[in-house]
C-alpha positions as CSV (number, residue, x, y, z in Angstrom):
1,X,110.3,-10.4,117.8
2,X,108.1,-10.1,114.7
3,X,108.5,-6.7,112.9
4,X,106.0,-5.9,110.3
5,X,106.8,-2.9,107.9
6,X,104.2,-1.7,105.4
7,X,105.0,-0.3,102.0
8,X,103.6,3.1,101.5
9,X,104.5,3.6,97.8
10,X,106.3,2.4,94.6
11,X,109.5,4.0,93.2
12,X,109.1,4.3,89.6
13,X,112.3,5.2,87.3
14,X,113.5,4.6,84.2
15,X,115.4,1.5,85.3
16,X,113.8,-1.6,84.4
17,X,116.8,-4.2,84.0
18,X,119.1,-4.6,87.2
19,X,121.8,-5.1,85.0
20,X,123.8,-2.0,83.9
21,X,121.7,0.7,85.7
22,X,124.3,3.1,88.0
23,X,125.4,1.1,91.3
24,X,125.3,4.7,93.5
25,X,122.8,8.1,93.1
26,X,126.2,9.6,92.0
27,X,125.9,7.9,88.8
28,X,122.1,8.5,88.4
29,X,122.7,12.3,88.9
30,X,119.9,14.0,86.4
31,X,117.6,10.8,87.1
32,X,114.2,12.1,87.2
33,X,111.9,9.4,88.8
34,X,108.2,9.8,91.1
35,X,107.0,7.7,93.5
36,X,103.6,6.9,93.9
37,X,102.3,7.1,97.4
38,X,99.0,5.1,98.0
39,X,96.3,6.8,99.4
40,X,96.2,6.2,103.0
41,X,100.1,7.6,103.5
42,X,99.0,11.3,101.2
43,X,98.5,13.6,104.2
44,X,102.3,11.9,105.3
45,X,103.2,14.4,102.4
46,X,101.8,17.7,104.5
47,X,105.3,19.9,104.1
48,X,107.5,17.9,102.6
49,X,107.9,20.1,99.9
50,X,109.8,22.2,101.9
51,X,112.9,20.3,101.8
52,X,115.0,19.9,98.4
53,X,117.0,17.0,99.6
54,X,115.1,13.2,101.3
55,X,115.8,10.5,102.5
56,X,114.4,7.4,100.5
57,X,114.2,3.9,102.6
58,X,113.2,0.7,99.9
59,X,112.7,-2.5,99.7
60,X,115.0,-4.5,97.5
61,X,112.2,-6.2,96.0
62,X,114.2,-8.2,93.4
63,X,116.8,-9.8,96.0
64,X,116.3,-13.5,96.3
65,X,119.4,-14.9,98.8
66,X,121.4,-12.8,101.7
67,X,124.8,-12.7,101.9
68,X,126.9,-12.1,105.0
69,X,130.1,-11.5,102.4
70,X,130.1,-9.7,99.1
71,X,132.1,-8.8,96.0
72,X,131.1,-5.1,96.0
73,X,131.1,-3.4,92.7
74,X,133.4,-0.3,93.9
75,X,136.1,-2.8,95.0
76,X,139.3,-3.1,93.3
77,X,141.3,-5.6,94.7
78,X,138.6,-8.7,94.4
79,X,138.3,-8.8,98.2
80,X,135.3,-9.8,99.4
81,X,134.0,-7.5,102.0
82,X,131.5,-8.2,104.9
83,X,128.2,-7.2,103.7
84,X,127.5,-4.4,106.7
85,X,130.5,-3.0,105.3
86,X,128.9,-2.4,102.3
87,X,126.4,-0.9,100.5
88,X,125.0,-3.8,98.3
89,X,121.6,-4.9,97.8
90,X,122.5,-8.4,99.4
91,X,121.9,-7.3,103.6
92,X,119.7,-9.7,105.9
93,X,116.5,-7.7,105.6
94,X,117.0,-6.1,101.9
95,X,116.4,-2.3,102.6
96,X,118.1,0.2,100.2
97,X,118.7,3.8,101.4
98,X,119.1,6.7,99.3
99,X,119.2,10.6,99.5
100,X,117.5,12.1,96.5
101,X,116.7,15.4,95.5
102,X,112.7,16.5,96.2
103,X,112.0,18.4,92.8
104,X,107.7,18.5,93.9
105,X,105.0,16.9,95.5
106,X,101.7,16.9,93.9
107,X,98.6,14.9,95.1
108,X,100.1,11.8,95.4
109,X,103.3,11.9,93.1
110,X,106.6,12.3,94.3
111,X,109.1,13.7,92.0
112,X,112.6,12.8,92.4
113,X,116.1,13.4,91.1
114,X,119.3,11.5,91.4
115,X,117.7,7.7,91.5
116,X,119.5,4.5,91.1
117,X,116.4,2.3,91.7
118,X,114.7,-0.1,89.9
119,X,111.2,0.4,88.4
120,X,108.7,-1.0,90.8
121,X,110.6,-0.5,94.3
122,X,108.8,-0.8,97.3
123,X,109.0,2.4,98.9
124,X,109.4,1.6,103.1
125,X,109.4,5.0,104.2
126,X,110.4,8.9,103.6
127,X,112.7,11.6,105.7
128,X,113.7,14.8,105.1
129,X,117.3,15.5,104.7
130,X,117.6,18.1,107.5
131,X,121.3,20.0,107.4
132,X,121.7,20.5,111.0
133,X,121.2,16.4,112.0
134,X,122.3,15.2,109.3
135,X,125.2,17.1,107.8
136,X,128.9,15.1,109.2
137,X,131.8,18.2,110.2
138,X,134.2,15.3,110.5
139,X,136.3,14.4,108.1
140,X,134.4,10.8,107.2
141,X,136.5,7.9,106.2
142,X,135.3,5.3,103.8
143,X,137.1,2.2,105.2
144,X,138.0,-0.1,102.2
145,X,136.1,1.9,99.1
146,X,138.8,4.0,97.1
147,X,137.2,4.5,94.3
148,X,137.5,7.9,93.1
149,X,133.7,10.0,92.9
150,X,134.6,9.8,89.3
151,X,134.5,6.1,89.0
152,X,131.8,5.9,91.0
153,X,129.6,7.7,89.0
154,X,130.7,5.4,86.0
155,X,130.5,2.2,87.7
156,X,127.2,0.4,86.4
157,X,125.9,-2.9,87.7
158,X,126.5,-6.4,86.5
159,X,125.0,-9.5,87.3
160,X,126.6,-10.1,90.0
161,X,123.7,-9.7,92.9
162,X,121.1,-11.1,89.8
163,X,119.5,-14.4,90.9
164,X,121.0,-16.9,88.6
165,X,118.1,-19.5,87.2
C-alpha cells in the first residue's frame, strides 16, 4: 500500500543547528516558535484558537538513515534500545510528535510555545489537545527512561542522529 501525506506548513523556531538544541519540549519550555500554514490548509485553522494546548505531527526532514536500534539521549546505561521504544528522530517513516502550547492564530501564523524543532520542519498535521481523550488517570510507566524531568529538561542533542559526511 502506497501512503501519500502532504505537508501543510513549516515549523519555524529559533533552532537552526541539530546539534545542541533541547532533545524533549521539556527543555524548550519558553520556546516561542510559528508555523506557517500554506494557503490551501487556512480555513483547517477555523477554532483552533480555542484550545491552549496541540498536538504537532512533523516530518523529520533532516533524517537521512532509519534505525531499528538506537542510543537514546536520556539513556544512562549505554543500552541501546529498540527504536519504537523510543522517542528518537531515527523511526522507519521519520515523524516527530509534539504537544505545544497554542499562544494565537492569526491569518496564517501559528504561534507556538514549548518547541524543540528545527527551523524548517515539515509540519504533517495539527490536533487539539483535548483533556477528556487525551488526559491518562493511570499511573503511566516509562519502561527504560529514568531520567529525572530535571535532566530531561537539560539534556541537549549531540551528533549522534547527525548524518556523518
Amino acid at each position: 500500500m502506497k501512503i501519500t501525506i502532504e505537508q501543510i506548513g513549516t515549523i519555524h523556531s529559533p533552532f537552526c543547528r541539530l546539534e545542541n538544541m533541547p532533545v524533549q519540549p521539556k527543555g524548550a519550555r519558553d520556546t516561542i516558535a510559528t508555523i506557517e500554514i500554506k494557503e490551501e490548509f487556512v480555513r483547517g485553522l477555523k477554532d483552533l484558537d480555542g484550545f491552549n494546548f496541540i498536538y504537532l505531527i512533523y516530518y523529520f526532514h533532516k533524517v537521512k538513515q532509519h534505525k531499528l536500534e538506537v542510543l537514546p539521549f536520556n539513556e544512562k546505561s549505554g543500552t541501546k534500545r529498540g527504536v519504537f521504544s523510543t522517542r528518537t528522530p531515527m523511526h522507519p517513516n521519520s515523524l516527530g510528535l509534539s504537544v505545544v502550547e497554542l499562544l494565537g492564530v492569526e491569518g496564517n501564523i501559528v504561534t507556538i510555545k514549548g518547541v524543540d524543532i528545527l527551523d524548517g520542519t515539515p509540519l504533517i498535521d495539527i490536533k487539539p489537545y483535548i483533556e477528556n481523550f487525551d488526559k491518562v488517570d493511570l499511573v503511566p510507566t516509562s519502561g527504560w527512561m529514568k531520567a529525572s524531568l530535571e535532566e530531561v529538561s537539560r539534556k541537549k542533542s549531540d551528533d549522534r542522529f547527525v548524518e556523518k559526511n
